[in-house]
C-alpha positions in Angstrom: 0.0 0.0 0.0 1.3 3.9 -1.1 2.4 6.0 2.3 -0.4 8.3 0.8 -3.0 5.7 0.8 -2.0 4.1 4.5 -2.1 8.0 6.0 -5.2 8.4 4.5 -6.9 5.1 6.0 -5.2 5.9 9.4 -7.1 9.4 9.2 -10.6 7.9 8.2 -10.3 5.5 11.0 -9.2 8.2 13.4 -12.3 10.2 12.6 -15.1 6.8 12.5 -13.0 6.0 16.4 -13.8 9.3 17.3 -17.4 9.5 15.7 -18.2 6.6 17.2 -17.0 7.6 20.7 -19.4 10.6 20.3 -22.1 9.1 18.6 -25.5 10.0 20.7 -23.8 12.7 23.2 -24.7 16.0 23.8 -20.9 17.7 23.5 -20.9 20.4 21.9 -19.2 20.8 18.1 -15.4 21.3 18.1 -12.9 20.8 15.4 -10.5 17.5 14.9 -7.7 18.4 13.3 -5.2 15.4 11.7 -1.6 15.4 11.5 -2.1 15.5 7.3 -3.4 19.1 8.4 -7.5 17.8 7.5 -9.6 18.9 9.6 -13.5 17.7 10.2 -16.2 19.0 12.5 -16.8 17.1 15.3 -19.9 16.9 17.8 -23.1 18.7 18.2 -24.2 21.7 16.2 -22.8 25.0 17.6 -19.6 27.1 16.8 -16.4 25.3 17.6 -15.3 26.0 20.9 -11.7 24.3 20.6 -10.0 22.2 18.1 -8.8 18.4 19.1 -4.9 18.3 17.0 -4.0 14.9 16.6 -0.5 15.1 16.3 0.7 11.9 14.4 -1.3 9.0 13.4 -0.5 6.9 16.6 -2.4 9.9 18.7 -5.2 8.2 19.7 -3.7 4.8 20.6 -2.2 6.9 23.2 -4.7 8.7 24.5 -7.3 5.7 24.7 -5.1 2.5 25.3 -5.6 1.5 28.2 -9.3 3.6 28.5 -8.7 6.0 31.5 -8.0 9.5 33.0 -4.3 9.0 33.3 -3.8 7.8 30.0 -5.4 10.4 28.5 -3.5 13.1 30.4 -0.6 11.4 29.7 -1.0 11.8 25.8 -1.7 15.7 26.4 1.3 16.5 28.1 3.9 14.2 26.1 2.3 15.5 23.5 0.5 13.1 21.4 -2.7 15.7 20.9 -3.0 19.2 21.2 -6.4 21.5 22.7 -6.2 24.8 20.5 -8.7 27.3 22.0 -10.6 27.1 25.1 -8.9 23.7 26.8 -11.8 24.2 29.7 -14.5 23.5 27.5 -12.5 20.8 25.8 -13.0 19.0 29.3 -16.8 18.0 28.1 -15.9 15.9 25.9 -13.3 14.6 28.2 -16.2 14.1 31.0 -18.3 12.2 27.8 -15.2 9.9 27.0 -15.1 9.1 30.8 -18.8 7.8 31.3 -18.2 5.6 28.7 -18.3 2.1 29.8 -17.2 -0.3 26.7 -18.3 -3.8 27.5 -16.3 -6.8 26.6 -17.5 -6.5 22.8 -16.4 -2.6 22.6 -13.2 -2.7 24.2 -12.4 -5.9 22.0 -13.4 -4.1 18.7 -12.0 -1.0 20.2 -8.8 -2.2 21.4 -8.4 -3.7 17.6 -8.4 -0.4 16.1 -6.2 0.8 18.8 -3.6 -1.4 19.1 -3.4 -1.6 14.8 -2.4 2.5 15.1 1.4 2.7 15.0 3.0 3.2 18.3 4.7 6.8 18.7 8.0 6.4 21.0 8.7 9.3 23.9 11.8 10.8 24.8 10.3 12.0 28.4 8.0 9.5 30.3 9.5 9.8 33.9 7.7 13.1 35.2 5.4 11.4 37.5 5.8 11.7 41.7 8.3 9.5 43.1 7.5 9.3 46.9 9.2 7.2 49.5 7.5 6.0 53.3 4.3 5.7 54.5 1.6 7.8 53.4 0.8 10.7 55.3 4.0 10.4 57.3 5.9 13.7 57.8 8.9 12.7 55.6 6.2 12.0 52.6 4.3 14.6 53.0 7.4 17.0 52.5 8.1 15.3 49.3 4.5 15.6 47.9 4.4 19.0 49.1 8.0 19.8 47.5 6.9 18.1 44.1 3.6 20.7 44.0 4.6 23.8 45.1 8.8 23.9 44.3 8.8 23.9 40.3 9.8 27.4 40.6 8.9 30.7 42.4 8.9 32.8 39.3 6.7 30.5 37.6 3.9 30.8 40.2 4.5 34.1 40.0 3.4 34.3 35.8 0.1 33.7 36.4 -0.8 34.0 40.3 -2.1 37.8 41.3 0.4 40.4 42.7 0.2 39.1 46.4 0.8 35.3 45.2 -2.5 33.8 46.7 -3.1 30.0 45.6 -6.2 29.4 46.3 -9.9 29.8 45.1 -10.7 34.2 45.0 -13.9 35.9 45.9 -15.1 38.1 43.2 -18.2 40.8 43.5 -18.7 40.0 40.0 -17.9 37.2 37.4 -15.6 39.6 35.5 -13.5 41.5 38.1 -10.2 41.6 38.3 -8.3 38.7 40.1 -6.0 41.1 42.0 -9.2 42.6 43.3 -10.7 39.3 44.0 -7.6 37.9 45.8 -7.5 40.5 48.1 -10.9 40.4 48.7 -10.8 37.2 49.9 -7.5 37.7 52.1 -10.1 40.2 53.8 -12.7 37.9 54.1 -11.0 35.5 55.7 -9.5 38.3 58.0 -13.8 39.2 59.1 -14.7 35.7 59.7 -12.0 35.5 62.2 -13.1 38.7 63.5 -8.8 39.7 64.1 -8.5 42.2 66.4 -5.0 43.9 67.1 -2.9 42.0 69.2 -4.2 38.6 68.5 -2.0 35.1 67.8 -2.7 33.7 64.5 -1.3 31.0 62.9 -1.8 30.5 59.3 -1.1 26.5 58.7 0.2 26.0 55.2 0.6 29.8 55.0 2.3 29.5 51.0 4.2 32.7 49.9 3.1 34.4 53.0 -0.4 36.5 51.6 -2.6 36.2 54.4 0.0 36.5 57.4 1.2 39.8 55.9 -2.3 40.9 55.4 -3.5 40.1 58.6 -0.4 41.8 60.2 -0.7 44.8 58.3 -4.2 45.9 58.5 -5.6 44.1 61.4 -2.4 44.5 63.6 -2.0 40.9 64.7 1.1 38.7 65.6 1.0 36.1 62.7 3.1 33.1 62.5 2.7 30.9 59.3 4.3 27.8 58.8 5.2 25.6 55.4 6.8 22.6 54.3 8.1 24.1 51.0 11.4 25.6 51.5 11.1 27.9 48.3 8.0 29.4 49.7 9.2 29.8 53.0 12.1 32.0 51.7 9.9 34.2 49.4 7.5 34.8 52.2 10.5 35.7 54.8 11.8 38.2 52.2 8.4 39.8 51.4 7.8 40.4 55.1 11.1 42.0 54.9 10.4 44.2 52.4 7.2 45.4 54.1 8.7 45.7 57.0 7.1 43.8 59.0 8.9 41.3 60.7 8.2 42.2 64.3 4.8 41.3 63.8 5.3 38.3 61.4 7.0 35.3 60.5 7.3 32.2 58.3 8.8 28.9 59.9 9.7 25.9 57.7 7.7 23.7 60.0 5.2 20.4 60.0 2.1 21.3 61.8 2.6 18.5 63.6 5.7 19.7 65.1 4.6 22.9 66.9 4.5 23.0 70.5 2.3 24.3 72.9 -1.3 24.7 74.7 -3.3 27.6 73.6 -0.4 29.5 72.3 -2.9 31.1 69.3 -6.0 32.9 69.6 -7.3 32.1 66.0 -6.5 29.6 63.5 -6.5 29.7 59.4 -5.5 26.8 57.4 -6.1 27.7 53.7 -6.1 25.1 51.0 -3.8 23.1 53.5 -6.4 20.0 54.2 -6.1 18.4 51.1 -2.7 17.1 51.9 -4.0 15.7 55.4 -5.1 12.6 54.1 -8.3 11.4 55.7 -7.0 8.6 57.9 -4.9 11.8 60.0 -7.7 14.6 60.2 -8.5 13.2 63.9 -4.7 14.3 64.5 -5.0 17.3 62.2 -7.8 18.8 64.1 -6.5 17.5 67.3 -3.8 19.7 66.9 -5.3 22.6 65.9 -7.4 22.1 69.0 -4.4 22.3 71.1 -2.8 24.9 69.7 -6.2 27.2 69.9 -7.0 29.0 73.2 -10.4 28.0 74.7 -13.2 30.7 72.4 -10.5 31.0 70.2 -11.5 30.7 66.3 -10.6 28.1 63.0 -11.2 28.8 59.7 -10.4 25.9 58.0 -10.7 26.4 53.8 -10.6 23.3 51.9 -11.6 21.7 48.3 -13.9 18.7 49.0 -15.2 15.9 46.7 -19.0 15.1 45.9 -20.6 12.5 46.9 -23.1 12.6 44.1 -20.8 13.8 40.9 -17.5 11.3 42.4 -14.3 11.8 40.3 -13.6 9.5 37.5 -12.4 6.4 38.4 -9.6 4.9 37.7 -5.7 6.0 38.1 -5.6 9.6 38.9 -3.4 12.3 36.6 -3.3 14.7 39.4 -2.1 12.4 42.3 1.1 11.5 39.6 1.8 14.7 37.9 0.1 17.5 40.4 -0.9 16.9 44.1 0.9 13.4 45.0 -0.8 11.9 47.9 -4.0 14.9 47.4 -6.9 13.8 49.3 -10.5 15.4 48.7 -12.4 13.9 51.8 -16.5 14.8 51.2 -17.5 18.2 53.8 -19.6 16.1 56.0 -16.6 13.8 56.7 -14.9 17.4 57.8 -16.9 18.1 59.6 -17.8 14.9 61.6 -14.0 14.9 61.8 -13.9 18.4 63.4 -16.7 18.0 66.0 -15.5 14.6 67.1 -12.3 16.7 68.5 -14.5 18.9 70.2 -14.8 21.9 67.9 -18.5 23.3 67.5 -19.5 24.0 63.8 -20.2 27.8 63.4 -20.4 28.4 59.8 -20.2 26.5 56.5 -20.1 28.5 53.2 -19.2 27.4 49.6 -17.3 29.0 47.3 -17.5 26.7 44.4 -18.1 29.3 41.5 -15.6 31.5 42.7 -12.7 28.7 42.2 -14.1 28.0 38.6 -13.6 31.5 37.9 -9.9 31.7 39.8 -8.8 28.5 37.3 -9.8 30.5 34.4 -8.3 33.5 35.5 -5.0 31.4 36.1 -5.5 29.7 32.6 -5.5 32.6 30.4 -3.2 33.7 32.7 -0.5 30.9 32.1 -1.5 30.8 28.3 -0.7 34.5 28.1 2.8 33.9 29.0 3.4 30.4 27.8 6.8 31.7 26.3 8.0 32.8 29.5 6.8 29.7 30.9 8.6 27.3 28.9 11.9 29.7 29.9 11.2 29.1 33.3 10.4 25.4 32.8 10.1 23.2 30.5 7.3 22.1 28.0 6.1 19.2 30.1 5.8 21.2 33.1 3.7 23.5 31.2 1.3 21.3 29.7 0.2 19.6 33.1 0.0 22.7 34.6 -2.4 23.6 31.9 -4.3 20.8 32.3 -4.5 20.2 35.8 -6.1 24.1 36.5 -8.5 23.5 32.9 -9.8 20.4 34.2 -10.3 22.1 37.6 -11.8 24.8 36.9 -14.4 22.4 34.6 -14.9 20.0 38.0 -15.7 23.1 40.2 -18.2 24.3 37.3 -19.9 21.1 37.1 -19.7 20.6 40.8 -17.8 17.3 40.5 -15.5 19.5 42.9 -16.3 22.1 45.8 -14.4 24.4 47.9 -15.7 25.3 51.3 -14.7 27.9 54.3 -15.5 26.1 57.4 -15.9 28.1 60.5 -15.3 26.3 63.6 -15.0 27.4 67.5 -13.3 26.0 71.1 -16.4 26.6 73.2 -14.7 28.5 76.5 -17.9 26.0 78.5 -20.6 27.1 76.5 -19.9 30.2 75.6 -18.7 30.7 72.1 -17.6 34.3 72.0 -19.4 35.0 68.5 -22.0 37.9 68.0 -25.1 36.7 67.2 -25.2 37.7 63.6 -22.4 37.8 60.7 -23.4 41.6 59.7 -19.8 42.6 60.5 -18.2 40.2 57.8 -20.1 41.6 55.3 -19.1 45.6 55.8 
């Protein structure tokens, strides 16, 4: 058979696979575009959101063979196929490919056409987390912390706001500024805990510092954070410097297992820190933050949790290799059960869900803005899972497959709580 005539059976069978992967969904049209440069529509009716770019004809053995989440983000970010355009909405047809169940018919006739597309060789296939001891213990939970967070400072600080927060924003409205919405939040978090000058705080998992220096700067508090990256830990030392506020603040490369003392703070934050707990240690995680808290002190503990009724796709996970190692979404209700079982009384529950879809977007463009500099900073595979990790998050907080909640929670001083009897004053 003529290479012309093999390329162009290889590219009909690509699009009958993928035609037949789609064939009575609702996603919405995008383009397929073929490594002979042929493009066909693909989908529902509707404009073309984002185009599919299979990049040689082995693309889509790799992203279907085995059929599951990991293998799929695998292909993206060694590059077998492309997203051109918005990669978020892309993440519909991803959720469509995921409810597929092929029975033992479908994946044999499925797995034939596969597995008769040429194999494509990688250079780079060792990216993945490496992590050594028991799960959870302190020594592996500084190595999944240092995979996430130590890629690079300047990186972060491409497509993070001005202040370097890393975590979900609060926006007045869906198009404001995420500088504006980042500090928003700081200050939110700030009136919840109702800081008054003078207090303790401890921020656990404090990241580059952002809430500390807040906290310290307007509502004249002591504030201690504490992180297990060592990069972040030496940014947010140096930007206390600079604002000159290191009688008042500091950042300890520290466990928050390892701090000593009873009552030594009057309130507590913990900010996007829970999700490296692990559920089998959120007795000791809130036991401790029970200890350290003064009796009437205050915990605002902000955390993404899974659903119960959207669950994540199954299978092996693309984040817990390439992205949060070790990451654990335990459901609210299991937070909370957690939390009261160690004594704390429940004050407040809020969800912020729609405000983290719009921070992943915000950090998408963002990143895809200055790719270029990116790649500088990094390298291409670095890039493309960082890419794909916020896209696909930002599409699981949307759909509510993901939530993110700011869980107020007190030490009852007997039964008094210390609270006012309405939350008026957070919303000034």
């Amino acid at each position: 058979m003529h290479t012309g005539e093999n390329n162009d059976r290889l590219v009909r069978g690509s699009a009958v696979f993928l035609e037949s992967l789609l064939a009575g969904s609702t996603v919405a049209g995008f383009a397929a575009r073929f490594w002979d440069g042929s493009v066909r529509h693909m989908g529902g009716k509707g404009g073309e959101r984002f185009t599919l770019v299979l990049n040689h004809p082995g693309a889509l053995r790799r992203m279907f063979w085995p059929p599951n989440q990991l293998t799929l983000g695998e292909a993206f970010i060694y590059g077998d196929f492309d997203i051109e355009g918005d990669i978020v909405a892309a993440f519909d047809l991803a959720d469509r490919l995921f409810d597929l169940h092929w029975g033992v018919w479908e994946r044999l006739r499925h797995g034939r056409f596969l597995l008769s597309l040429p194999l494509q060789t990688r250079d780079d296939t060792s990216r993945g987390a490496r992590l050594h001891g028991r799960p959870h213990s302190r020594r592996r939970d500084g190595e999944a912390v240092s995979f996430h967070y130590n890629t690079s400072n300047d990186f972060f600080r491409l497509w993070l706001d001005e202040r370097l927060v890393y975590s979900c924003a609060v926006f007045a409205d869906p198009g404001g500024p995420l500088d504006v919405a980042q500090e928003r939040k700081l200050d939110y978090v700030c009136r919840k805990l109702r800081l008054q000058p003078g207090e303790r705080l401890l921020d656990i998992g404090c990241g580059w510092g952002s809430l500390i220096l807040h906290a310290a700067e307007h509502y004249g508090v002591e504030a201690l954070g504490i992180t297990v990256s060592s990069q972040q830990a030496e940014l947010a030392t140096e930007r206390i410097a600079a604002a000159g506020l290191a009688d008042r603040c500091r950042v300890e490369l520290r466990d928050y297992r390892e701090l000593e003392g009873e009552g030594r703070f009057d309130k507590l934050a913990s900010v996007g820190m829970i999700e490296h707990v692990g559920r089998g240690k959120l007795e000791a995680y809130f036991r401790q933050a029970w200890r350290l808290l003064r009796p009437g002190g205050v915990f605002l503990n902000h955390g993404i949790a899974s659903s119960r009724a959207l669950p994540l796709p199954p299978g092996p996970s693309f984040i817990d290799r390439y992205v949060f190692p070790d990451g654990d979404l335990p459901p609210i209700d299991t937070v909370i059960r957690t939390a009261e079982e160690e004594r704390f009384e429940s004050r407040d529950l809020e969800s912020l869900r729609e405000h983290y879809a719009l921070t992943l977007r915000h950090w998408v463009r963002r990143l895809e803005a200055r790719y270029d500099e990116a790649l500088h900073l990094t390298d291409e595979v670095t890039c493309r899972i960082w890419r794909l990790y916020m896209a696909g998050s930002a599409h699981y907080f949307t759909t509510g497959r993901l939530n993110v909640y700011q869980l107020l929670l007190v030490k009852p001083d007997g039964g008094r709580s210390g609270l006012p009897l309405s939350r008026a004053d957070w919303y000034r």
